[in-house]
C-alpha positions in Angstrom: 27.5 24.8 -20.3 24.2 25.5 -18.4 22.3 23.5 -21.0 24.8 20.6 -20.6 24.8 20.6 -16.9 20.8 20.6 -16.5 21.1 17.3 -19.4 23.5 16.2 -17.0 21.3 16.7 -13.7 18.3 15.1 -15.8 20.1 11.9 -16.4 21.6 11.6 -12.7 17.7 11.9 -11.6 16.8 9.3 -14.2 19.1 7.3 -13.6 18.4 7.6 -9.6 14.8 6.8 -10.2 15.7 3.7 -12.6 17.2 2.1 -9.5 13.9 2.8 -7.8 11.6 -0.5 -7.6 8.5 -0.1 -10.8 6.1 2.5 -9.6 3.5 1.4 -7.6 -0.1 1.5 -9.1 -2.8 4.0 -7.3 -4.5 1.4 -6.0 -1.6 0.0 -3.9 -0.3 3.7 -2.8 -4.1 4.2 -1.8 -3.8 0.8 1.1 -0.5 2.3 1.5 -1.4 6.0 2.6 -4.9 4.7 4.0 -4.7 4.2 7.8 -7.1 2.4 10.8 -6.5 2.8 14.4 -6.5 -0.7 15.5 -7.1 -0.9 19.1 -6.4 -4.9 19.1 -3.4 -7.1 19.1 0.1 -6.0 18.4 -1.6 -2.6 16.5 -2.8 -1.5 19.5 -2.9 2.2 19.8 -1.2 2.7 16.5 -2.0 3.8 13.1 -1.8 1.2 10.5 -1.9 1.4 6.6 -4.4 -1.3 5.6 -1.8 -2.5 3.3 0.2 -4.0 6.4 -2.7 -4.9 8.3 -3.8 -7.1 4.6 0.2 -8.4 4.9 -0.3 -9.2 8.6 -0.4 -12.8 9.9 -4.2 -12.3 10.5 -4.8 -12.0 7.2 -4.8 -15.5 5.5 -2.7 -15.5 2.1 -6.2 -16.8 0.3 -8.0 -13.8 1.5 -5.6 -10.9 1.1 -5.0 -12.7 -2.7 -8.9 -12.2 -3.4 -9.4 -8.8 -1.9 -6.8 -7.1 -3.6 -7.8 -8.6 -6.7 -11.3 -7.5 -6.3 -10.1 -3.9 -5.0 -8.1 -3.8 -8.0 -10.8 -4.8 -10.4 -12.8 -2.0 -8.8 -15.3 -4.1 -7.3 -14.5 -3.4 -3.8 -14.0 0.1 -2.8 -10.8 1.2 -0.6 -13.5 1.7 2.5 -15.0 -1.8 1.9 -11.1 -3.0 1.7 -10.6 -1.4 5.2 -13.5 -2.4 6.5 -13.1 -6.2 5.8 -9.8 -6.3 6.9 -9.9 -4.6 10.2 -13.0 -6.7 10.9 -11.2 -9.8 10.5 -7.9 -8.7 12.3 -10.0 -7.7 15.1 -11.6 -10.7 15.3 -9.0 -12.6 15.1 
């Protein structure tokens, strides 16, 4: 019965996760759990993942498509990422 109940456990969590969006890749979690301090604009005084700051308004579609596609190619680090983008919220 024990054995049957842990299947039965396994499945429910399975079956939990399968209703889950596809799992993120590192690279996404990483803009995700990497944070600025803005101290411009409607982030001001908060902590932002650079992922929403790269989904912000300031961040024209053109651009956020070509950084995350070179982030994701590896030939921008997650620092350089961060870097661009809070320079250009800033500025803008």
């Amino acid at each position: 019965i024990k054995v049957k109940s842990s299947e039965k456990d396994a499945v429910t969590v399975a079956g939990e996760e399968g209703d889950n969006p596809p799992k993120e890749e590192p690279w996404e979690t990483a803009l995700k759990t990497t944070v600025v301090d803005m101290e411009v604009g409607e982030f001001q005084g908060h902590k932002v993942s650079v992922w929403d700051l790269l989904h912000s308004q300031y961040i024209p579609e053109e651009n956020r498509k070509e950084l995350l596609e070179l982030y994701e190619a590896g030939e921008l680090t997650l620092e350089q990422v961060k870097t661009v983008v809070s320079t250009i919220v800033t500025k803008a």
